[in-house]
C-alpha positions in Angstrom: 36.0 -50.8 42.7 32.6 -51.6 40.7 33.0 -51.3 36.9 30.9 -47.8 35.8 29.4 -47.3 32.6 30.8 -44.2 31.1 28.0 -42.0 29.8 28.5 -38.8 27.2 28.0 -35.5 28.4 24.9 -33.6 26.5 25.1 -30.8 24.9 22.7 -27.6 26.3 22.0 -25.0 24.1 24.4 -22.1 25.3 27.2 -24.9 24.6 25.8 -25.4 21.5 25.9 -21.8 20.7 29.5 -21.4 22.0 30.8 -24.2 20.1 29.2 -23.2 16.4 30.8 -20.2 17.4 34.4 -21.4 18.1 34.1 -23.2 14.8 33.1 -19.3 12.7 35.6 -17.4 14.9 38.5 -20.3 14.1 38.4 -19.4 10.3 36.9 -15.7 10.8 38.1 -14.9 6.9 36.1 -17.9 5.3 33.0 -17.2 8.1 33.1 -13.4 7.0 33.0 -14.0 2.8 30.5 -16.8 3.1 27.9 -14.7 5.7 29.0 -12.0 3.2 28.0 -13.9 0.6 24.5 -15.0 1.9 24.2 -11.1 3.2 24.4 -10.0 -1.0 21.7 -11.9 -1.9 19.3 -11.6 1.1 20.0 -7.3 0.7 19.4 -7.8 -2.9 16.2 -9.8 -2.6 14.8 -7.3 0.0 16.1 -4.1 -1.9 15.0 -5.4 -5.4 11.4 -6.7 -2.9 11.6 -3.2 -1.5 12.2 -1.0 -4.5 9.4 -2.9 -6.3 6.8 -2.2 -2.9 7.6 1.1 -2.9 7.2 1.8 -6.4 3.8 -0.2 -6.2 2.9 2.1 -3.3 3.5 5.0 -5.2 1.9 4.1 -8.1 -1.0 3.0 -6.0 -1.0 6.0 -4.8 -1.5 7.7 -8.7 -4.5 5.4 -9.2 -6.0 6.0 -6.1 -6.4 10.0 -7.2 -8.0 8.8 -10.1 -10.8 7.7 -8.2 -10.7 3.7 -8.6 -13.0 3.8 -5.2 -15.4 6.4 -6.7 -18.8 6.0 -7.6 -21.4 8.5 -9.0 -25.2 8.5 -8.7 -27.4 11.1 -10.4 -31.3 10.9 -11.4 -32.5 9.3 -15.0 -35.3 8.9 -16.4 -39.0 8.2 -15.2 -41.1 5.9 -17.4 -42.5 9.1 -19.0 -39.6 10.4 -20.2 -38.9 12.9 -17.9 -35.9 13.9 -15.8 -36.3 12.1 -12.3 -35.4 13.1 -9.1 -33.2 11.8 -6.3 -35.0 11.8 -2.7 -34.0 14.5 -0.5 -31.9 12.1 2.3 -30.5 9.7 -0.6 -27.2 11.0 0.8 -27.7 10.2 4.4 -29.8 6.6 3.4 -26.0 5.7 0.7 -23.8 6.6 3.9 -25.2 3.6 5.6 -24.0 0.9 3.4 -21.8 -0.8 5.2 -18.3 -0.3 2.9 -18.8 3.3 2.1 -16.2 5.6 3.4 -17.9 8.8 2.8 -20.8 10.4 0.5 -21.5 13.5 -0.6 -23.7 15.6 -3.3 -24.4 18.6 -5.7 -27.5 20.1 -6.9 -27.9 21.8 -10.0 -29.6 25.5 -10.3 -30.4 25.3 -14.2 -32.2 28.4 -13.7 -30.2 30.5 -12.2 -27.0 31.9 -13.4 -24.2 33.8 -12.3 -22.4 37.2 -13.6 -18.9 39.0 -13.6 -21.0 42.3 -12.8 -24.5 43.3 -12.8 -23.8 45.1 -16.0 -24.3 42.2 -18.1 -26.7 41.3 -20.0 -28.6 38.0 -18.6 -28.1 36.3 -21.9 -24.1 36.4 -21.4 -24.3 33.5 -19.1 -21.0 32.2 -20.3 -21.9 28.4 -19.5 -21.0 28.9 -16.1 -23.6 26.7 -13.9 -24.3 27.1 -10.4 -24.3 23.6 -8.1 -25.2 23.6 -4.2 -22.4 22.0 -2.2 -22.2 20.1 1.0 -19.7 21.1 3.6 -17.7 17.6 2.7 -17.6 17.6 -1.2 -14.3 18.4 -1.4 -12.9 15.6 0.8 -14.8 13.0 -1.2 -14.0 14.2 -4.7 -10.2 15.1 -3.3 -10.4 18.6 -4.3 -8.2 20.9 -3.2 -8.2 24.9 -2.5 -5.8 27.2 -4.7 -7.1 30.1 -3.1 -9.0 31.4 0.1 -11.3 28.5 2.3 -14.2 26.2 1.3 -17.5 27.0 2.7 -18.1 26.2 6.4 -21.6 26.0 8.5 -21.3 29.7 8.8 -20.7 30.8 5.4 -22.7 28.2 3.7 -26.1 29.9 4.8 -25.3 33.2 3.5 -24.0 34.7 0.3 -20.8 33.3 -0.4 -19.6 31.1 -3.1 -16.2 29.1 -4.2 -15.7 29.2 -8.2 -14.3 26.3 -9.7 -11.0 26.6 -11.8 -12.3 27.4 -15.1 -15.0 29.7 -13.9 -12.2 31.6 -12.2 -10.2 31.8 -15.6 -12.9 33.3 -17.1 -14.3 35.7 -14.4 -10.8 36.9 -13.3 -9.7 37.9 -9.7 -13.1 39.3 -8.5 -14.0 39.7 -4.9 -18.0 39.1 -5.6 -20.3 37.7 -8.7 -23.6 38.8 -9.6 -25.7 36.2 -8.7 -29.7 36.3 -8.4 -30.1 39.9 -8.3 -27.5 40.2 -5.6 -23.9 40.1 -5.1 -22.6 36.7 -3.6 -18.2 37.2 -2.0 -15.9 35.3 -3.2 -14.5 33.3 -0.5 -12.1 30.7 -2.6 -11.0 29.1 -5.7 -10.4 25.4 -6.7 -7.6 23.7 -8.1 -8.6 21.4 -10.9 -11.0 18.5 -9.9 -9.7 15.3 -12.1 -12.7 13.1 -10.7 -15.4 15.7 -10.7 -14.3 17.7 -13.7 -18.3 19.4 -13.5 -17.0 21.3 -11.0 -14.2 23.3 -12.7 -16.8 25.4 -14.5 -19.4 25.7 -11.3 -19.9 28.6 -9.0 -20.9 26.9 -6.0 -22.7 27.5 -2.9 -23.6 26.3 0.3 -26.9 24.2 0.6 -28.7 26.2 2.7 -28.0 29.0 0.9 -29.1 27.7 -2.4 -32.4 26.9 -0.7 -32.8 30.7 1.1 -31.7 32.7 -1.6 -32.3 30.9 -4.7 -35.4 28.7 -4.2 -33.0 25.1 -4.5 -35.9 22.3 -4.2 -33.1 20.1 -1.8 -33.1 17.4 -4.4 -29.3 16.0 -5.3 -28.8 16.2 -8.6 -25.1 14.5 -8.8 -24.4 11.9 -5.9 -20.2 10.8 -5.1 -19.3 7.8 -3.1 -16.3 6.5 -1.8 -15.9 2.6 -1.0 -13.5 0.3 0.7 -11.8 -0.6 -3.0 -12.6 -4.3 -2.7 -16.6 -3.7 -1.9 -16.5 -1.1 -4.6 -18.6 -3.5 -7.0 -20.9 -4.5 -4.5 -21.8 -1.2 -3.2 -22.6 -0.3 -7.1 -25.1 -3.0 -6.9 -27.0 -1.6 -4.3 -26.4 2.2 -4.5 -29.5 2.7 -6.8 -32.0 1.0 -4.4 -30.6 2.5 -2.0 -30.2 6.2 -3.1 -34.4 5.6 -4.4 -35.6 2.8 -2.6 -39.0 3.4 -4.4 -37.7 3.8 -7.9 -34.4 2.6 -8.5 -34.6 2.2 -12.1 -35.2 5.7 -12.1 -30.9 6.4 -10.8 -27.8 6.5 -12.8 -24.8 4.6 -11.6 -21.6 5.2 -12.9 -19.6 2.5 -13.5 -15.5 1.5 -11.5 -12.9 3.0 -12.5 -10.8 1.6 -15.4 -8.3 2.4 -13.3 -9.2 -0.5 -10.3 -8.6 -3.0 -12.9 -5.3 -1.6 -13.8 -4.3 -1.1 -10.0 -5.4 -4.8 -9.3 -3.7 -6.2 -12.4 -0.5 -4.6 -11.6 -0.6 -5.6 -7.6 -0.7 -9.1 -9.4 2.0 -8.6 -11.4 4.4 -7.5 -8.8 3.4 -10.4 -6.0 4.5 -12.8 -8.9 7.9 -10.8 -9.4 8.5 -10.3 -5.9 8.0 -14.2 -5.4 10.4 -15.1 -8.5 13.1 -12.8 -7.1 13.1 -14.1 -3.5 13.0 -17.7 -4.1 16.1 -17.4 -6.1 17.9 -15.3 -3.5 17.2 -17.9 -1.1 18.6 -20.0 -3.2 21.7 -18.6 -4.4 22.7 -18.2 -0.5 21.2 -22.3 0.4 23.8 -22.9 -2.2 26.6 -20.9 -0.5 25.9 -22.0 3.0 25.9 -25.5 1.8 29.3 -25.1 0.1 30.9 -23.4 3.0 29.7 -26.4 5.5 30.9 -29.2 2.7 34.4 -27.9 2.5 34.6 -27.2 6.4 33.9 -30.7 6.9 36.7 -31.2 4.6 39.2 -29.2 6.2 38.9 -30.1 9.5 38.7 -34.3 9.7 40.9 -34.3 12.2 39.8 -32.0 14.6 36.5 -34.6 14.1 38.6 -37.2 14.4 39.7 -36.5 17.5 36.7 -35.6 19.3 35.0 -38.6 18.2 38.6 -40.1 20.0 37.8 -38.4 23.1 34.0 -39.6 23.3 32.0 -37.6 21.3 28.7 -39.0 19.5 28.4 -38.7 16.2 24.4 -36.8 17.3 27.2 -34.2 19.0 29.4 -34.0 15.7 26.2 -33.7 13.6 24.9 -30.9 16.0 28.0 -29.0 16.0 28.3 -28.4 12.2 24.3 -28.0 11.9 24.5 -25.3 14.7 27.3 -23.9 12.5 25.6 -23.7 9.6 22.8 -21.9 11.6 24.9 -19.6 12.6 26.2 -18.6 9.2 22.9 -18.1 7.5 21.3 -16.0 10.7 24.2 -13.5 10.5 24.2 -13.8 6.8 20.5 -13.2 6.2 20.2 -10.6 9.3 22.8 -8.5 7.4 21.7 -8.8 4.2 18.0 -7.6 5.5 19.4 -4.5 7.4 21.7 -3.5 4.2 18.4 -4.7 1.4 16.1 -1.9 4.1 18.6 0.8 3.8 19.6 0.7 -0.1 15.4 0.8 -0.3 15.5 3.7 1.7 18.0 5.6 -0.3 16.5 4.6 -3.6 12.8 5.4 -2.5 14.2 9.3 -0.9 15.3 9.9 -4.2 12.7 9.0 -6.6 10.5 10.4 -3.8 8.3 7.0 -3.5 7.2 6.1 0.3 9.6 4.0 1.8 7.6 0.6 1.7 9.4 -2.8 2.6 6.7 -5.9 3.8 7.1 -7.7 6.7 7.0 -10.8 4.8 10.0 -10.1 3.2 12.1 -8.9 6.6 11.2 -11.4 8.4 10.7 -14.0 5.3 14.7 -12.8 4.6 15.9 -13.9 7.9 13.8 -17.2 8.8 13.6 -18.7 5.3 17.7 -18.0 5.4 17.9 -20.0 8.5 15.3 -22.6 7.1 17.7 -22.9 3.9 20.7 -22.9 6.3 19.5 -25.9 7.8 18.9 -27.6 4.7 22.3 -26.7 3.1 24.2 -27.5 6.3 22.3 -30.9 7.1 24.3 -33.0 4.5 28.0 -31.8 5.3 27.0 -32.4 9.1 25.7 -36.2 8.5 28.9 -36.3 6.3 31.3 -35.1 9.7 29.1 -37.7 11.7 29.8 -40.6 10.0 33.9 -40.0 10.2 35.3 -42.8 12.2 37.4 -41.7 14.0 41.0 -43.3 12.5 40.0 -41.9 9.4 39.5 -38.9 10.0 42.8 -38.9 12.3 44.7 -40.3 9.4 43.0 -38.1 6.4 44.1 -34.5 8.7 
């Protein structure tokens, strides 16, 4: 019979698997508190990640209704001194920039004023103005109805006007104003307009209205923008030229929002803290994996002992605890990002915040866990590798 050299079996992955797994399921107590371990500080990096996003949200939300992507353009000056005037399509000509969402406008009637009845005098004009609206103002300023509907094609060519919330206040609950020798319906009220607070003591009416009935020359007199937040500096740059491509010295832009700078500050802010809190997390549970491993090694020499005895490698020894380890941190960090979603849940419902966890830090929780695993778990497996054998066998 010819000698044959005795070669050791490898390892395939679904062995691999099994064998990490007989190691867990052997101490199920000590697998349990350490994967319970990792879990608490994976949940409470994504909860305290997840609380932080959804209170960012929400107060993103708050900045956003302050206007931080809304621009105003209205005329200025000529070089004479007097009032200028803003070209009849500026509105359609500031739509085609590139990064602005929407655009809109209001035209002043100076001359023109509006009445409770027909019995007061014309010099009672109670500083109410009257502004011609297009039919999408109110989504671009974010206005909103209290009462009745917003003019539509229909009614904005006939005699029917929305009054602001002041003018309401002050004209009471009337179903028509007095209005350029003729009485104009009610058809709504707004709310209070925070960006566009000109507009809380208007009457206004529809465009083609203001031009049939009372003689509006079609010029804009006050011209809103919305922008994609991070253009909103360079559409300012260009929204002059191109509201008045012949005189844009002659146009008036408003400047950002105070509030864009607060809102980018603040994003800032919390990136930073939502870094500094996950990288300890990880950290805390590294720490924990690699101190479960170091004391399994520990407590089970001789079961290493005696597979080195019956031919295993020390690449097989070293694979078995690293697989392990694996193990531990993937149902450690898989837990802990299910329970860190669902205390951010809860928390969010009841401060009434949108529910806002990042991917990052889901799938960030779960493969940087495994990452760290490794890590943790690579020392205490070189460790069980380099038992010999009789040592090991004599140490259990």
């Amino acid at each position: 019979m010819s000698d044959m050299s005795l070669k050791s079996a490898r390892l395939r992955g679904p062995d691999l698997l099994r064998l990490g797994g007989t190691g867990l399921r052997a101490r199920p107590l000590r697998a349990v508190l350490s994967a319970l371990g990792i879990a608490i500080g994976i949940a409470a990096m994504t909860a305290v990640v997840g609380i932080s996003a959804s209170s960012q949200a929400d107060l993103d939300r708050a900045l956003a209704a302050l206007g931080t992507n809304m621009l105003t353009a209205s005329p200025g000056q000529t070089m004479f001194g007097k009032t200028a005037t803003l070209p009849d399509d500026s509105v359609a000509m500031v739509r085609r920039i590139g990064p602005v969402l929407s655009a809109t406008a209001t035209g002043s009637l100076d001359r023109v004023h509006v009445y409770r009845t027909d019995k007061i005098p014309s010099g009672q004009t109670g500083g109410i103005g009257v502004l011609a609206a297009q039919l999408d103002l109110l989504k671009t300023v974010g206005a909103k109805l209290s009462s009745g509907t917003w003019l539509n094609a229909a009614t904005a060519r006939y005699p029917a006007v929305v009054l602001g919330y002041d003018t309401a206040r002050r004209l009471g609950n009337v179903p028509a104003v007095w209005l350029a020798g003729r009485w104009w319906t009610v058809i709504g009220v707004l709310n209070k307009v925070p960006l566009a607070p000109e507009l809380d003591s208007a009457v206004l009416v529809g465009w083609s209205a203001a031009g049939t009935y009372l003689g509006f020359d079609g010029h804009p007199t006050t011209l809103y923008t919305r922008s994609v937040e991070s253009q909103v500096e360079a559409v300012r740059a260009v929204l002059a030229a191109t509201a008045n491509p012949e005189n844009p010295n002659e146009v008036k832009v408003s400047k950002p929002s105070d509030a864009l700078a607060a809102k980018r500050t603040t994003n800032a802010t919390f990136t930073a803290l939502l870094l500094g809190l996950g990288a300890v997390a990880l950290l805390v549970g590294g720490i924990g994996v690699a101190n479960t491993m170091v004391i399994s090694v520990l407590e089970r020499r001789g079961e290493i002992g005696l597979r080195r005895s019956l031919g295993a490698t020390k690449g097989q020894i070293r694979v078995q605890f690293l697989t392990e380890a694996l193990l531990l941190s993937l149902l450690g960090g898989a837990g802990g990002v299910l329970l860190g979603y669902l205390v951010t849940g809860a928390y969010s419902t009841t401060q009434g915040w949108p529910t806002v966890v990042p991917l990052w830090a889901l799938a960030g929780g779960v493969g940087a866990t495994v990452v760290i695993g490794a890590v943790a778990g690579l020392y205490p497996a070189i460790r069980a590798a380099r038992l010999a054998p009789t040592e090991a066998l004599a140490a259990a």
